[in-house]
N, C-alpha and C positions, 0 to 999 in steps of 0.2 A: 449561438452555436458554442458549445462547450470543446476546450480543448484537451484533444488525449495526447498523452504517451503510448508510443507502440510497445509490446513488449513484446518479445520473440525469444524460442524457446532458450538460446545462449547467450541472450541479451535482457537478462528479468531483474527487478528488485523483488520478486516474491520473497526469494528467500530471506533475505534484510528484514522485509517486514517480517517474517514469522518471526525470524530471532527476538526482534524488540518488541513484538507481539509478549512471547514465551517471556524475554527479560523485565517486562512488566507487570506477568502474573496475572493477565488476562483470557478472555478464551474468544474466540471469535464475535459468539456471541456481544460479549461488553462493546468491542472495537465497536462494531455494527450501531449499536445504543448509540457512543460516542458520535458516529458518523452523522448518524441522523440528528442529532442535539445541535451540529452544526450545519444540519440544514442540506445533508448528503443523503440523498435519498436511496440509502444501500443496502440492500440483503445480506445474510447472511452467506445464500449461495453464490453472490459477487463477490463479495471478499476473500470466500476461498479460492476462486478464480484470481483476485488480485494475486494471493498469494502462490499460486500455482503457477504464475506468468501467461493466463493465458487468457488475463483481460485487459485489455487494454483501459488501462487508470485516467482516469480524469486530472490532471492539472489542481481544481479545485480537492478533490479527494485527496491529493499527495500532500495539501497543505496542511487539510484537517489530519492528514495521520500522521505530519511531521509535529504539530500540535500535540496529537493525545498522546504520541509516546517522547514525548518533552526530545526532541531534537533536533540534527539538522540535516538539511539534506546531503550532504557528504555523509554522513553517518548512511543516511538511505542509499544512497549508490555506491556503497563501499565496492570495491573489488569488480564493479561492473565496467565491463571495457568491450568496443566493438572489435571483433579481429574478421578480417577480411580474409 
């Protein structure tokens, strides 16, 4: 059993990723490639879901995509906060 992150709609890293996505000079497409090189078996139409928030991410995916865009997971949950 694989584990996710929830993501909800005021509660996403989508937009994180898109930025380091953009700041990489990638297009979905590549990310996708990169995904699967490590063995993430991701479409293209998931990943715009990752980054739309409104797929709940795999654990192992978050690693591969702290990986391809050389970072850390602080970087990835910048500014992400749960407010009640």
């Amino acid at each position: 059993m694989s584990q996710k992150l929830r993501q909800i709609r005021d509660v996403s890293i989508g937009g994180n990723l898109r930025k380091l996505r953009k700041e990489a000079h990638m297009t979905q497409e590549q990310v996708v490639a990169q995904l699967q090189l490590r063995n993430q078996p991701t479409t293209r139409s998931t990943y715009s879901q990752i980054e739309s928030g409104t797929y709940n991410i795999r654990i192992s995916e978050l690693v591969a995509l702290a990986e391809i865009f050389h970072t850390d997971y602080n970087t990835i949950f910048d500014g992400v906060s749960y407010k009640k």
